[in-house]
C-alpha positions in Angstrom: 42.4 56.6 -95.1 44.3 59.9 -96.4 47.5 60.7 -95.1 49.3 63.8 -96.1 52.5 65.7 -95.4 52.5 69.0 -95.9 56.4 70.1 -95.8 58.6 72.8 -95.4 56.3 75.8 -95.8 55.3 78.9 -93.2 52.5 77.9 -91.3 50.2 81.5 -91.0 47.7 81.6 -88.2 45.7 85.1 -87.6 48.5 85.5 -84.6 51.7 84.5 -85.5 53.8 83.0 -88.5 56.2 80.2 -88.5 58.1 77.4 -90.0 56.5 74.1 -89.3 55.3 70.9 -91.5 51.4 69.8 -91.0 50.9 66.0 -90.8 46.8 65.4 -91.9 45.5 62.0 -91.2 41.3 61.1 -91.4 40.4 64.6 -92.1 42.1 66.2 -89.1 45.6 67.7 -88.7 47.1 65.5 -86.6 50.7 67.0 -86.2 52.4 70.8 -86.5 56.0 70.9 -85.9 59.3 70.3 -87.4 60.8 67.0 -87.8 57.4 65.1 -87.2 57.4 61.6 -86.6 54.9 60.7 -89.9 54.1 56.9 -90.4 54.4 55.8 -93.9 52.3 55.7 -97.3 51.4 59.5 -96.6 51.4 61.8 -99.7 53.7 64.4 -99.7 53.5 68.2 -100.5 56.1 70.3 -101.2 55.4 73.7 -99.7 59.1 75.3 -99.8 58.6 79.0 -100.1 54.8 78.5 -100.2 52.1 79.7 -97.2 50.2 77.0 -95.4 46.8 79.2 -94.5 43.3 77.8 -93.0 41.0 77.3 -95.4 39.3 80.7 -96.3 35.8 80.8 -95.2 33.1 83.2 -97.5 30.4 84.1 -94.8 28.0 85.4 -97.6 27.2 83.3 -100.8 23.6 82.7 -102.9 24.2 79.6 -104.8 21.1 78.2 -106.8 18.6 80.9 -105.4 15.9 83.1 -106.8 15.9 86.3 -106.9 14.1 89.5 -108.3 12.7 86.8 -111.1 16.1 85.5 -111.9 18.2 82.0 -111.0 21.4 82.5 -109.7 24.4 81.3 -112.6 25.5 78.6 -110.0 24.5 75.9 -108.2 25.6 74.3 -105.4 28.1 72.0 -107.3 29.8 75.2 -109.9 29.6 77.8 -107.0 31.1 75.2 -104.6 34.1 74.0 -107.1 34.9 78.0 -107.9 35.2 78.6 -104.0 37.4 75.4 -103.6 39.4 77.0 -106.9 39.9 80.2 -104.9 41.0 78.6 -101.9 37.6 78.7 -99.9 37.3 75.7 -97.9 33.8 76.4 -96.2 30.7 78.9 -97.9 27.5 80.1 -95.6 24.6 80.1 -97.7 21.6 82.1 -97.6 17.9 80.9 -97.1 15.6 84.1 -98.3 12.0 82.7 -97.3 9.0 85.0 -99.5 6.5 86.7 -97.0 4.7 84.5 -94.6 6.6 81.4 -95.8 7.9 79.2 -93.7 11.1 79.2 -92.5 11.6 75.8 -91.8 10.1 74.7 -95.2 12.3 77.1 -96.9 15.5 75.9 -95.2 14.5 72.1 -95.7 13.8 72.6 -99.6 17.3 74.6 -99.5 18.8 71.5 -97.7 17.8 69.0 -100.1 19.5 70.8 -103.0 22.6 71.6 -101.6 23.3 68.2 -100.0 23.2 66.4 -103.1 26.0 69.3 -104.8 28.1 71.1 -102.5 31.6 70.1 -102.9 33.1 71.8 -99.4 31.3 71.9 -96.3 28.9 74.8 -95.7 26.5 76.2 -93.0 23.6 78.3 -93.6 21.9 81.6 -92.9 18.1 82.2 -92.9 16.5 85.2 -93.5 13.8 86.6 -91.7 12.2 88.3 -93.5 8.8 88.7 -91.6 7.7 88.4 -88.1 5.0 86.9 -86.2 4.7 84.2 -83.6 5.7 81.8 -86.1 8.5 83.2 -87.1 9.5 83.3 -83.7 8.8 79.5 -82.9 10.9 78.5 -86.3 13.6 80.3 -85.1 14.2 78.7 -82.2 13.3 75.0 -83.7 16.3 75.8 -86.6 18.8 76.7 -83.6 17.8 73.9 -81.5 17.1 71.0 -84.0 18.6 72.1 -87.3 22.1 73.5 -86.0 21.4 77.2 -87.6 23.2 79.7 -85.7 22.2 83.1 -87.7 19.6 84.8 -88.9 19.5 88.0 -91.0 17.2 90.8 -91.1 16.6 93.4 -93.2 16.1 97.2 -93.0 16.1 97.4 -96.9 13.5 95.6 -99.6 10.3 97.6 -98.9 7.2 95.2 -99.5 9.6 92.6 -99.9 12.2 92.1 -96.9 11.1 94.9 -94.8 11.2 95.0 -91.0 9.8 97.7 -89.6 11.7 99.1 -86.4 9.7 97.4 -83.8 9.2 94.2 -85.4 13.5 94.4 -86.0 14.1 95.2 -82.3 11.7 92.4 -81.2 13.6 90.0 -83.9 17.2 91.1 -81.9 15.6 90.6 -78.2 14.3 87.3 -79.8 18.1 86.2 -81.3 19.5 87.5 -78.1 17.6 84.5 -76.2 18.6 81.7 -78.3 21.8 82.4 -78.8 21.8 83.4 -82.6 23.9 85.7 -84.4 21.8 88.5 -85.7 23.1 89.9 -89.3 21.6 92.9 -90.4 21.1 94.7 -93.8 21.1 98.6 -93.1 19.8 101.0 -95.8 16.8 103.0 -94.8 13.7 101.2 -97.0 11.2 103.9 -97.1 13.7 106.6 -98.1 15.1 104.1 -100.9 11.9 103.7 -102.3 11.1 107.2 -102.6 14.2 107.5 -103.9 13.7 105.1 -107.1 10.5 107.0 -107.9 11.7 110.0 -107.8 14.7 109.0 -109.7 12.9 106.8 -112.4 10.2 110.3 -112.7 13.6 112.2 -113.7 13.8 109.8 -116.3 16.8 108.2 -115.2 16.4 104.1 -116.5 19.9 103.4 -116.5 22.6 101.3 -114.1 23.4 104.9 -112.5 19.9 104.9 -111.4 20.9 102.4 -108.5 23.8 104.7 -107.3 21.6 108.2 -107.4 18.8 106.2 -105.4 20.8 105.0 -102.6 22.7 107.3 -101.6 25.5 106.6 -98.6 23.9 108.6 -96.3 20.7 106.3 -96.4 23.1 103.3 -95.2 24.7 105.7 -92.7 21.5 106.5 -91.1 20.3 102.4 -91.2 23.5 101.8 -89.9 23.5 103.8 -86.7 20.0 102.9 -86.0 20.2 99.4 -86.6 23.3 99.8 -83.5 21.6 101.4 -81.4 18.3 99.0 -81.9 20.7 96.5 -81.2 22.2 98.1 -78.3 18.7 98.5 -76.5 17.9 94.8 -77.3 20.9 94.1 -75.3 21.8 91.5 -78.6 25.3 91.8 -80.7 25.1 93.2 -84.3 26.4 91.9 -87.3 26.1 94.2 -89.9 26.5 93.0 -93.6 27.9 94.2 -97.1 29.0 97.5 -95.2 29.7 99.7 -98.6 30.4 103.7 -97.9 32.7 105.8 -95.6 30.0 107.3 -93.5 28.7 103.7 -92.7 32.3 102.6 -91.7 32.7 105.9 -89.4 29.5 105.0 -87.8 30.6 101.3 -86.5 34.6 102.9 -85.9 32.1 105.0 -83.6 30.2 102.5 -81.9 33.4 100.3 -81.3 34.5 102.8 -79.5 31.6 103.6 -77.3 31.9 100.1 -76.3 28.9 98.8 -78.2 29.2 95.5 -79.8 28.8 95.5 -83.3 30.9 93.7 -85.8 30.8 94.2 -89.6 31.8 92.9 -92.6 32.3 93.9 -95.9 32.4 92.2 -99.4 35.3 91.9 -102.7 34.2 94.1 -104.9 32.9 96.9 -102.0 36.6 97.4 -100.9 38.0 97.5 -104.7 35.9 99.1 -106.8 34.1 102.2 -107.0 30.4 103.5 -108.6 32.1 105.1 -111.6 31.5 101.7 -113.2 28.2 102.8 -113.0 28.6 105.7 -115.9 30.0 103.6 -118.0 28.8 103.9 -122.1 28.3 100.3 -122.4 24.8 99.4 -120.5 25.8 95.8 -120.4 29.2 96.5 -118.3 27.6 99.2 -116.0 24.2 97.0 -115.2 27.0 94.0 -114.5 28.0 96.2 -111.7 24.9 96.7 -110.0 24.4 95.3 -106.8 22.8 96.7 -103.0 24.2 98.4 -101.2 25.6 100.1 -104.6 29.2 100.4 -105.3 30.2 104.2 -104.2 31.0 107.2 -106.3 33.7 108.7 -104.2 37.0 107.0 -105.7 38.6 106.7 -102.3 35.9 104.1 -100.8 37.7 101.0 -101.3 41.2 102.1 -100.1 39.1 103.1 -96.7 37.2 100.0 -96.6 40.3 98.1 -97.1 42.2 100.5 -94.1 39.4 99.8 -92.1 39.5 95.5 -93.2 43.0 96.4 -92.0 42.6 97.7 -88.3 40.1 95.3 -87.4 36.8 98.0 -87.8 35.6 95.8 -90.5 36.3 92.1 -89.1 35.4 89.7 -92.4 35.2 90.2 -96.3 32.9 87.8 -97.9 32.0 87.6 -101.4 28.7 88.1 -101.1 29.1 85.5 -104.5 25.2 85.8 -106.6 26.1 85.9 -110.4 23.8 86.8 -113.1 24.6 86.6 -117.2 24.1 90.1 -118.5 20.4 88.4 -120.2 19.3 88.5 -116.7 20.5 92.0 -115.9 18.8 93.0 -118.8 15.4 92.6 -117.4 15.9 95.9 -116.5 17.1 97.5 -119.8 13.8 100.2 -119.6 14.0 100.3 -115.5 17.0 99.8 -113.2 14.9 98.5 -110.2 14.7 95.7 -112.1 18.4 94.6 -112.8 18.5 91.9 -110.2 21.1 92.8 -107.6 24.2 90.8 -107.1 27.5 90.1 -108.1 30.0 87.2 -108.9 33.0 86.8 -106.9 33.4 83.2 -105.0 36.3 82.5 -106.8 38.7 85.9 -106.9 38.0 86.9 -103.6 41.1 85.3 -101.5 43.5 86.5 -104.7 42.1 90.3 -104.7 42.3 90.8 -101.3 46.0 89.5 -101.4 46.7 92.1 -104.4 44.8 95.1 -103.1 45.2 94.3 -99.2 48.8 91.9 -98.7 50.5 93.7 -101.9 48.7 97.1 -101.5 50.0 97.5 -97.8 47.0 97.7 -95.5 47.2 94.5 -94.3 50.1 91.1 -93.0 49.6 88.1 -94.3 47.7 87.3 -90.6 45.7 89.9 -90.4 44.8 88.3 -94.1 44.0 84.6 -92.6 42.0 87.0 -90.2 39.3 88.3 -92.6 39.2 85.6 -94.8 38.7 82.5 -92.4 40.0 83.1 -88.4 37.6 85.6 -87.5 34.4 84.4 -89.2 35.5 81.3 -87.6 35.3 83.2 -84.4 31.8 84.7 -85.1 29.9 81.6 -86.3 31.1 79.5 -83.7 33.7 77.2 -85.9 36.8 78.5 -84.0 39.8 76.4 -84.0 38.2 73.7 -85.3 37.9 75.7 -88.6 40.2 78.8 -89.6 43.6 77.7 -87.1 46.4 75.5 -88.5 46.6 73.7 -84.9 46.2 69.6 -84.0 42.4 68.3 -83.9 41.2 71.1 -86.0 39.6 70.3 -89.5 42.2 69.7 -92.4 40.8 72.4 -94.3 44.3 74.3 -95.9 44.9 76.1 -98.3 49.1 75.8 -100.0 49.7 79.6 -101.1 52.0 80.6 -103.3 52.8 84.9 -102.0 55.3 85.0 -105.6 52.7 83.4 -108.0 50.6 85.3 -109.9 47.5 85.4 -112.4 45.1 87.5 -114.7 41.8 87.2 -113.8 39.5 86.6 -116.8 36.3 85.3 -117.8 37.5 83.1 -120.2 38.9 80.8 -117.5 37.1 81.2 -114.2 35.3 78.1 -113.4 32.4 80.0 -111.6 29.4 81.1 -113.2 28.3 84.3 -115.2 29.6 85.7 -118.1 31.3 88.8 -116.5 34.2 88.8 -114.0 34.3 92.5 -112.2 38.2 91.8 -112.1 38.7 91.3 -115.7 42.3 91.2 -116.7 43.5 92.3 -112.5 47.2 90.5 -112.5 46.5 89.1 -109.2 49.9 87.9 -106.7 49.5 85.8 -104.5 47.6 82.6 -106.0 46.7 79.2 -104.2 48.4 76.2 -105.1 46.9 73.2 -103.5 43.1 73.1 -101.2 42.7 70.5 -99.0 39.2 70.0 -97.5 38.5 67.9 -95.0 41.8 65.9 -95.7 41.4 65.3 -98.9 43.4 66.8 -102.1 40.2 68.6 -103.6 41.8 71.3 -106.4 45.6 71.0 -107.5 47.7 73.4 -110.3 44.3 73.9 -111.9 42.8 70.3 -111.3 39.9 69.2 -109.5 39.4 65.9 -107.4 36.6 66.8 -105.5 33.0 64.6 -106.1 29.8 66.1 -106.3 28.0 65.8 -102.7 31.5 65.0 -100.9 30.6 68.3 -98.9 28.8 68.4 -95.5 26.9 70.6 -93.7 28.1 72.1 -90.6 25.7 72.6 -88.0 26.7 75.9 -85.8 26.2 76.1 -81.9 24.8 79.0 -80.6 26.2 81.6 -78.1 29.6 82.7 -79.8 32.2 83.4 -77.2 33.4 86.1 -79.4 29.8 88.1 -79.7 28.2 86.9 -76.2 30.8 86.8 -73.7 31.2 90.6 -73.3 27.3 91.3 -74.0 26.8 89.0 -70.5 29.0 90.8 -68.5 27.5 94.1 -69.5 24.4 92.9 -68.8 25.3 92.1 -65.0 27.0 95.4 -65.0 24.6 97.6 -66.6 21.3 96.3 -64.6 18.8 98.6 -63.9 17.3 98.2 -60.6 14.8 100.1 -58.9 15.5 102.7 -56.0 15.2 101.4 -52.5 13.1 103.9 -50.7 11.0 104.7 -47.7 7.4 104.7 -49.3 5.4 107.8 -49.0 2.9 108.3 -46.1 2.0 111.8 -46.3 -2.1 113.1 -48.3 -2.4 112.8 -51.7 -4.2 115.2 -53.2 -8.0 114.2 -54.3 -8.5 114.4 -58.4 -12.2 115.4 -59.4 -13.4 113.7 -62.6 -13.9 116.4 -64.6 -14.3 114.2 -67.8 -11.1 115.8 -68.7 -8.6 113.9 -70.7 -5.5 113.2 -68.1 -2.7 114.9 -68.5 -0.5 112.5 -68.9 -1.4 112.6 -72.5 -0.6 115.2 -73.7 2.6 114.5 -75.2 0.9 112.3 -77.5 -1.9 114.9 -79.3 -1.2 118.4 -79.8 -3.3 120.8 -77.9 -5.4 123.3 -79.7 -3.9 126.8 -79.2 -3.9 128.2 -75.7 -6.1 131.0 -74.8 -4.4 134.6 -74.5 -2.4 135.7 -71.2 -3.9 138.6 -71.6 -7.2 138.3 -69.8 -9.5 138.3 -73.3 -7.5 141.4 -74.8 -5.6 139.9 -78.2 -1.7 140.6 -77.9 -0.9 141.9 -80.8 2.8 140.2 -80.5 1.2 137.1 -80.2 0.5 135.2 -84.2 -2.6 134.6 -84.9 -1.8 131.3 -87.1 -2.5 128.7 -85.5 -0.9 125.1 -87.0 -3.7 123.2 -85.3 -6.4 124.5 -87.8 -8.5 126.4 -85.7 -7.5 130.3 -85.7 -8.2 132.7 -83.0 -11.0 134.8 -84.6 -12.5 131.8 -86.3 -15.6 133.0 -84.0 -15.6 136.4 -85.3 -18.4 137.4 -88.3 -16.6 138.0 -91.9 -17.4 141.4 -92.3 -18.8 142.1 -96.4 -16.0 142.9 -98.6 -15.2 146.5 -99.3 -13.9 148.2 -102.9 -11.0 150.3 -102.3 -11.3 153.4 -105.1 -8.3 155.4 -103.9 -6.1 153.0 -101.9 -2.8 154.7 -100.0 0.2 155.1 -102.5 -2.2 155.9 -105.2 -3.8 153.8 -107.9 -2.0 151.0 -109.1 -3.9 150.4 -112.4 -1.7 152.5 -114.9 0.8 151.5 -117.2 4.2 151.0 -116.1 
């Protein structure tokens, strides 16, 4: 049994701040208060000028996964100790099933691995990333048997990931009835794809490829319609690794036309910009490529961040999936082959202290907000995970607001052998992580065991996505008009053998026939974009030589 006393720090909640000791006993915080009554034997912290905040939760990690023909640089066990090192308490994983596997196979194999590794608890995402009847069925067996709670889509990944429209829309309806939450990846496919041939025909191989071929617009346009997709499934949005201005404008937008959508962002997104992209050394520019790309326009991240900061964007995640710069170079002749991803586990909590506590778009609650309350909220986990209150997990995080650190490469304990924050002095650093109760990482020293994480199955139906959507549905029913029905004649139709009308918003008609009774109007084109033209019927009279055309000859020498 674990008893520990955390004393004399400010206890941050995404609401309010205040002095108060936490008293942790079996894995729960038992007491929050001053002068706590605390039986003896517990361990002792001293937190004296120190932040007490939940656990951080990263909503978006890919530990141990394949991808574009490369393993990721971490398992379950590294990825799970460099989150725990950052001040992460909780990571959601991602299960990316190929075409017309099995999602349940592909979340059981995923399982397996990360059971015997993960150091914190996690919870899961599964991709779906084809549709069919049996897609359908898994889905609901993974909500009600397996305790998954989200699925995401994609609107990117042609031949790969690819939903088409419909098949996306019936994919929300089908999330909307069990209760899921329904994450979505919005850059238009088809355009993207035209956009790496072309790009690749210009003879553009290189890192700034990625950038020129997915350009902001085609996440703005993704990003609208995968809202208003959503909005006529009747099902909540979630949209991930939101990345440019205009996509950020479109869900400020949407919030305020009532819509419920909800959006997150991730590290390096709202602190970096695509100029990394130009870079002379290939190795540091393909290090930075990743999808949605980082964008050109130098003031992206200080929006992103503004909008992190008045609750537009609700969560940063990491969106953690490291590869050494041998694996990037798979696409040294061809940048649609550098395999996306960045690294990031670890640094996130400290660079979003330094760019968003330090750099003055956020408080230190609206911090504990996007880093842990509000996915908390989303996935279900709220208070239990990402509140400081009795009965919720002991997941905490001692945070030191004067501390500081250069990030490096040379000492980060997750994997890769780039950090994108290379030599950032970073204040605001954590101190102590407690998971589940027990001292896990401490002044640079880990206690944690291999496997001493659990999995966290996720109930279905968020409060914080579904309550308004069921209210809007009772308000916004559509009913049919109550009506005397008609008694009076109906006119007879002959069967002609004529197509109905009805139809005819579907094929074009051939060109009408002149008002004019038979006489051409001469105001009237004769072009016709159906193909046939209007004196297709009339015999080509035999060509004529002109000898002495009007103007004169036009055969001398000029």
């Amino acid at each position: 049994m674990t008893r520990i006393l955390i004393k004399g720090g400010k206890v941050v909640n995404d609401d309010c701040t205040q002095d108060a000791d936490v008293y942790i006993e079996n894995g729960i915080i038992q007491q929050v208060g001053k002068e706590l009554m605390i039986p003896g034997g517990a361990k002792v912290i001293d937190a004296s000028g120190k932040l007490v905040l939940p656990g951080g939760i990263d909503t978006s990690v890919h530990l141990e996964e394949s991808f574009m023909n490369a393993t990721t640089a971490d398992d379950f066990y590294s990825g799970t100790k460099a989150a725990l090192a950052g001040g992460t308490t909780m990571v959601i994983g991602h299960v990316l099933p190929e075409k017309n596997e099995s999602l349940l196979e592909a979340y059981e194999k995923y399982r397996l691995a990360a059971d015997a590794k993960t150091c914190c608890d996690y919870a899961l995402h599964v991709g779906v990333t084809w549709w069919g009847p049996k897609v359908r069925a898994e889905m609901e067996k993974l909500v009600r048997e397996e305790g998954v709670n989200s699925f995401q889509m994609f609107m990117a990944y042609k031949d790969m990931f690819m939903l088409r429209d419909s098949e996306l829309f019936q994919a929300l309806q089908h999330c909307k009835d069990i209760g899921a939450i329904a994450r979505v990846h919005a850059e238009n496919g088809e355009l993207v794809a035209e956009g790496a041939k072309e790009t690749l025909e210009l003879g553009i191989t290189g890192p700034e490829g990625i950038e020129i071929s997915r350009p902001e617009e085609l996440e703005a346009e993704a990003t609208h319609r995968a809202i208003t997709i959503g909005n006529r499934a009747n099902c909540p949005v979630y949209l991930v690794n939101v990345s440019s201005m205009g996509a950020g404008d479109v869900v400020a937008t949407a919030k305020m036309q009532g819509k419920v959508v909800h959006a997150e962002t991730t590290t390096a997104h709202s602190v970096l910009n695509g100029m990394q992209y130009y870079h002379q050394d290939w190795c540091y520019a393909a290090a930075h490529v990743t999808v949605p790309p980082l964008r050109l326009d130098p003031s992206t991240p200080n929006y992103l961040m503004s909008l992190l900061g008045n609750d537009t964007l609700n969560v940063v995640s990491s969106d953690h999936r490291p590869f050494t710069i041998k694996q990037k170079a798979m696409g040294k002749d061809d940048f649609t082959k550098i395999p996306h991803g960045l690294p990031g586990i670890q640094d996130r909590m400290s660079v979003i202290w330094e760019k968003g506590v330090i750099g003055g778009k956020m408080d230190e609650n609206r911090f504990v907000a996007v880093t842990s309350s509000n996915a908390a909220k989303i996935y279900n986990l709220y208070p239990r995970k990402g509140r400081i209150i009795p009965g919720a997990d002991a997941d905490i995080v001692v945070w030191d607001p004067e501390g500081s650190k250069t990030i490096s490469v040379d000492n980060q304990v997750q994997g890769g052998d780039i950090n994108l924050y290379e030599g950032l002095r970073c204040h605001g650093v954590p101190l102590v992580t407690i998971s589940r109760g027990h001292l896990v990482y401490e002044n640079g020293m880990f206690t944690c065991a291999e496997g001493s994480g659990k999995f966290c199955p996720m109930r279905t139906f968020p409060d914080y996505l579904y309550k308004k959507m069921v209210q809007r549905a009772k308000s916004q029913a559509v009913k049919p008009v109550e009506r005397e029905p008609y008694t009076g004649e109906v006119v007879a139709v002959a069967n002609s053998g004529k197509r109905d009308l009805g139809s005819l918003d579907l094929d074009t008609p051939t060109r009408p026939s002149t008002r004019h009774g038979g006489v051409r109007d001469l105001h009237e084109s004769s072009f016709s974009l159906s193909g046939a033209q209007i004196d297709d019927k009339v015999p080509k009279r035999s060509s004529a030589r002109i000898l002495a055309p009007p103007g004169g000859r036009s055969s001398g020498i000029w």
